[in-house]
KOLMI-294540 format. One record per residue: residue number from 1; residue in one letter; z negated, y negated, x negated of N, C-alpha, C in turn. Coordinates in steps of 0.2 Angstrom, whole numbers. Layout:
{n=NUM, res=A, nzz=Z, nyy=Y, nxx=X, cazz=Z, cayy=Y, caxx=X, czz=Z, cyy=Y, cxx=X}
...
***
This chain:
{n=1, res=X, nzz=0, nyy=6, nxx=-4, cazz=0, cayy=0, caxx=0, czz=0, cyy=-6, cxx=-4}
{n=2, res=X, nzz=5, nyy=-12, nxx=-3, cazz=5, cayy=-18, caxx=-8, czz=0, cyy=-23, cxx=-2}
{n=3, res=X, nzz=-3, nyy=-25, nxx=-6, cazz=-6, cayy=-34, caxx=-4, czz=-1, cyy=-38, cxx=-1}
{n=4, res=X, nzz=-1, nyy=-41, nxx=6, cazz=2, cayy=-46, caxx=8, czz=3, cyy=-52, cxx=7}
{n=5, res=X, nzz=-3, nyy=-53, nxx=0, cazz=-5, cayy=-60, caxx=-2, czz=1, cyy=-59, cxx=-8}
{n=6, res=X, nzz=1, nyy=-65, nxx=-10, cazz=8, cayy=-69, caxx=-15, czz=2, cyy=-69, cxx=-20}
{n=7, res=X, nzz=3, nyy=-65, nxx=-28, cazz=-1, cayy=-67, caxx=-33, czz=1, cyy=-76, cxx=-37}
{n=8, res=X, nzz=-5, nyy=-78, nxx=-34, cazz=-4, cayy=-85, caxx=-36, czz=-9, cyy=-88, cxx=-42}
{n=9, res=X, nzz=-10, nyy=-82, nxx=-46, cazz=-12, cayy=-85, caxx=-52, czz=-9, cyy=-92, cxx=-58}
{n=10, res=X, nzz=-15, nyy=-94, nxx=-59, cazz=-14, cayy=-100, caxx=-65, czz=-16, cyy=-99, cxx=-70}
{n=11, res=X, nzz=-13, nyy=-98, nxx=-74, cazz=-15, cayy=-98, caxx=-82, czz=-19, cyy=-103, cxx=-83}
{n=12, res=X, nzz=-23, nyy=-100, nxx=-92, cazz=-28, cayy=-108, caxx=-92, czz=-27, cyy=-114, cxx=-94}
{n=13, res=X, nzz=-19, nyy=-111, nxx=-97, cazz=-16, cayy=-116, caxx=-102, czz=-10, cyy=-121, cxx=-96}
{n=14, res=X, nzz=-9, nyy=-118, nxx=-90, cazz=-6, cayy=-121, caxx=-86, czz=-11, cyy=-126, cxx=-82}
{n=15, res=X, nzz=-17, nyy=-125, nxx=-80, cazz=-24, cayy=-128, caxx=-78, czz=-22, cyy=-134, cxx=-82}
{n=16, res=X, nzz=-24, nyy=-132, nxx=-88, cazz=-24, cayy=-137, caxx=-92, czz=-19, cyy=-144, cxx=-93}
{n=17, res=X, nzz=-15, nyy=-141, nxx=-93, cazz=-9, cayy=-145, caxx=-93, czz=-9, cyy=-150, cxx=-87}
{n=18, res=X, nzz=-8, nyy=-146, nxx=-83, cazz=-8, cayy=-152, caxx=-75, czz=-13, cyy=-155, cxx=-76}
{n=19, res=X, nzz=-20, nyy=-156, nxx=-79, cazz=-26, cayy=-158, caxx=-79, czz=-25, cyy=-164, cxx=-82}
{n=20, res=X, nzz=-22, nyy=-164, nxx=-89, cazz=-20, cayy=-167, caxx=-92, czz=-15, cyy=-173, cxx=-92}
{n=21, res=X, nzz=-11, nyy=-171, nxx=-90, cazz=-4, cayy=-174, caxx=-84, czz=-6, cyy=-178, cxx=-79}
{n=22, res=X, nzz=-12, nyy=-177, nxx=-75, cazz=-14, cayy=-180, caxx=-69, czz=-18, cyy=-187, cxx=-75}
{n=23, res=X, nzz=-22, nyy=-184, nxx=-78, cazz=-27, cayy=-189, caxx=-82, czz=-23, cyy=-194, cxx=-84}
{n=24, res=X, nzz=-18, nyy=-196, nxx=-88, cazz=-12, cayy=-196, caxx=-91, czz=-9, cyy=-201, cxx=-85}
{n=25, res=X, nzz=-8, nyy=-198, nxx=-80, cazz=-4, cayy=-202, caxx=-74, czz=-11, cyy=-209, cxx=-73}
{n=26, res=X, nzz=-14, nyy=-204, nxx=-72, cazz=-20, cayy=-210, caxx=-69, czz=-20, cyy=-216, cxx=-74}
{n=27, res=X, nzz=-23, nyy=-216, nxx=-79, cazz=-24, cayy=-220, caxx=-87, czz=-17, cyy=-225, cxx=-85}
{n=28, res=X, nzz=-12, nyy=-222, nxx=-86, cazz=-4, cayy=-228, caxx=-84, czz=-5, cyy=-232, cxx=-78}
{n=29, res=X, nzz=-6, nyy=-229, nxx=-74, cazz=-6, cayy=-234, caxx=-68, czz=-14, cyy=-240, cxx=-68}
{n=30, res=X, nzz=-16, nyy=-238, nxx=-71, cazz=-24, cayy=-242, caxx=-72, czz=-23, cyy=-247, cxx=-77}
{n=31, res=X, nzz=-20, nyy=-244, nxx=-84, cazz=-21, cayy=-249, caxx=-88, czz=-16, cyy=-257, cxx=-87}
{n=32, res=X, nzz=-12, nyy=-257, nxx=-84, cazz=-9, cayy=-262, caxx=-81, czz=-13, cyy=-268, cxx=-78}
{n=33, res=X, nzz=-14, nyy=-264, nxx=-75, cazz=-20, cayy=-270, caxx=-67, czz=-26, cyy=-271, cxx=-72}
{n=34, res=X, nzz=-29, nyy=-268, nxx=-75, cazz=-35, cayy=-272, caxx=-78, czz=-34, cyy=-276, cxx=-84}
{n=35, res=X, nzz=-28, nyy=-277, nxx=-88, cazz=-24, cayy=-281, caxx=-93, czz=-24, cyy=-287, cxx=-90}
{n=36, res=X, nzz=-20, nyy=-288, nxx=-84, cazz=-19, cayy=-292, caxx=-78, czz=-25, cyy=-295, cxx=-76}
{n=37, res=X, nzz=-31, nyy=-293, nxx=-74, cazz=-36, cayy=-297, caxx=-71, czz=-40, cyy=-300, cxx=-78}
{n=38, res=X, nzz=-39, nyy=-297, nxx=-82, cazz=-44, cayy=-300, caxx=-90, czz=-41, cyy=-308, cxx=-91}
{n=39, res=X, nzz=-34, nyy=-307, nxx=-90, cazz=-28, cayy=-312, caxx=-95, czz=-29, cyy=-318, cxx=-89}
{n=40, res=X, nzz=-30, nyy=-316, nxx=-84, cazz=-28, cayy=-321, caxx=-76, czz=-37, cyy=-324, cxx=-76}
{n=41, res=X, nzz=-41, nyy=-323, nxx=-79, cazz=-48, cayy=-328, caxx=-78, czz=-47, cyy=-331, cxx=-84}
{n=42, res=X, nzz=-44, nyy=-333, nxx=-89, cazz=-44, cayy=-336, caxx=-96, czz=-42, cyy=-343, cxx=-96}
{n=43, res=X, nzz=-41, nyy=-349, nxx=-94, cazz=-37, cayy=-353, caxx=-95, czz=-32, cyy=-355, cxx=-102}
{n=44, res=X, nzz=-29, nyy=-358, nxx=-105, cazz=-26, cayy=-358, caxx=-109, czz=-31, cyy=-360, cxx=-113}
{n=45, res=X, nzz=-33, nyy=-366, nxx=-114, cazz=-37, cayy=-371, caxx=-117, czz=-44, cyy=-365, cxx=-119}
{n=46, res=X, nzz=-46, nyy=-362, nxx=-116, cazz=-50, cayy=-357, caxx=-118, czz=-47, cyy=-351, cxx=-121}
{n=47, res=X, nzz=-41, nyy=-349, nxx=-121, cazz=-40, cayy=-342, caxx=-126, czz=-36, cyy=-347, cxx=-133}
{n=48, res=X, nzz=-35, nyy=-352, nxx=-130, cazz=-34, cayy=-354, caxx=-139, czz=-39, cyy=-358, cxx=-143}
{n=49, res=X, nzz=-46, nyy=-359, nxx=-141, cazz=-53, cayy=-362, caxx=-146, czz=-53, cyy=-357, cxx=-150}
{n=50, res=X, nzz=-57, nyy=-361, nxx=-154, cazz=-59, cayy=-359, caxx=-163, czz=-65, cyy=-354, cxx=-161}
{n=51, res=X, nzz=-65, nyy=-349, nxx=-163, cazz=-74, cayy=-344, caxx=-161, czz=-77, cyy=-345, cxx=-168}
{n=52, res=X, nzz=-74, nyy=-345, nxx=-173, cazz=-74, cayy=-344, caxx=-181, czz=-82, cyy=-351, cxx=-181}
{n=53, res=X, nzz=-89, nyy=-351, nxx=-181, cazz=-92, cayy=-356, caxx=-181, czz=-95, cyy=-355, cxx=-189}
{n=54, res=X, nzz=-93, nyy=-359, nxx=-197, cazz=-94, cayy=-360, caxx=-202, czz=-103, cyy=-359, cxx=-201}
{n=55, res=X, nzz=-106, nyy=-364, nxx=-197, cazz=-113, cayy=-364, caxx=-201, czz=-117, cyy=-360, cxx=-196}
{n=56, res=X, nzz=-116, nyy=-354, nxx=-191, cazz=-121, cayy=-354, caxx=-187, czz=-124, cyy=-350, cxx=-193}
{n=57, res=X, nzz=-129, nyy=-347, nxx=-188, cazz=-135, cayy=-342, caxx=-191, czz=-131, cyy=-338, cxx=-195}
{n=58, res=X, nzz=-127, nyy=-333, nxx=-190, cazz=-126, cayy=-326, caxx=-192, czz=-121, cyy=-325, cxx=-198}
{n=59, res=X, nzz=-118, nyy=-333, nxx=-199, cazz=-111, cayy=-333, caxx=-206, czz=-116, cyy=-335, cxx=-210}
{n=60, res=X, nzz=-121, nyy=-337, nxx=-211, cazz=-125, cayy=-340, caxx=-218, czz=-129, cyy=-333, cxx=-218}
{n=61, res=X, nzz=-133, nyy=-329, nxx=-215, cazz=-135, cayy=-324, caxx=-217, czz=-130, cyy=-319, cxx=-219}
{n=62, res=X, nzz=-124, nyy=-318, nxx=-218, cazz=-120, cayy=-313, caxx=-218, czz=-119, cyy=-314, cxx=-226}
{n=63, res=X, nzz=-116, nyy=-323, nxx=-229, cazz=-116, cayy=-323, caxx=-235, czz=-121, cyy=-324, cxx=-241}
{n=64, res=X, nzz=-128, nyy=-324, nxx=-236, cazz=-133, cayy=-325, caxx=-242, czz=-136, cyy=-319, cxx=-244}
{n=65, res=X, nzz=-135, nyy=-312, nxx=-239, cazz=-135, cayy=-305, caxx=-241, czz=-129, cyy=-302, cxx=-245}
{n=66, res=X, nzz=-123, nyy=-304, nxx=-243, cazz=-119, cayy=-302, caxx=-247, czz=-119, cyy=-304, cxx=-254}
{n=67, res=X, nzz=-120, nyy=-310, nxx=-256, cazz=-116, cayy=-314, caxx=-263, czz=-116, cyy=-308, cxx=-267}
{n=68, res=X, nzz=-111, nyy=-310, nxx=-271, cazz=-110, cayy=-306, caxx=-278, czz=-115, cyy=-308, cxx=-284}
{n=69, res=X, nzz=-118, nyy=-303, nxx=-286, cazz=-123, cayy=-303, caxx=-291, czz=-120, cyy=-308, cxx=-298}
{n=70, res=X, nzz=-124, nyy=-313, nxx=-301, cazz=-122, cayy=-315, caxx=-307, czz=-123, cyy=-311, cxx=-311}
{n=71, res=X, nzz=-117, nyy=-311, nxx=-317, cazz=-116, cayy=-308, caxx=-323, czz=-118, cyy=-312, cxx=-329}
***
């Protein structure tokens, strides 16, 4: 007597594969729209200021730990 059912096995490397292809699809269609709402709250006059600050805290500490030793 044969089974009436269809053998519908999935292999694991088949699993995988769609698993991966789905994640894959998702990531493409997402990374678009969130590049988009970052760049749309920025004005211009804001994504071109200077961030580089010479005398705060953290740049006189960075080179008063670093200096190169005298020879």
């Amino acid at each position: 007597m044969q089974s009436s059912k269809p053998n519908k096995k999935v292999g694991r490397r088949d699993f995988l594969r769609i698993l991966g292809s789905g994640a894959g699809a998702a990531a493409t269609v997402s990374a678009p729209l969130a590049g988009q709402a970052a760049a749309a709250t920025k004005s211009t006059d804001e994504r071109k200021k200077s961030r580089y600050q010479e005398n705060s805290p953290e740049v006189l500490t960075y080179y008063r730990v670093n200096r190169y030793p005298k020879k």
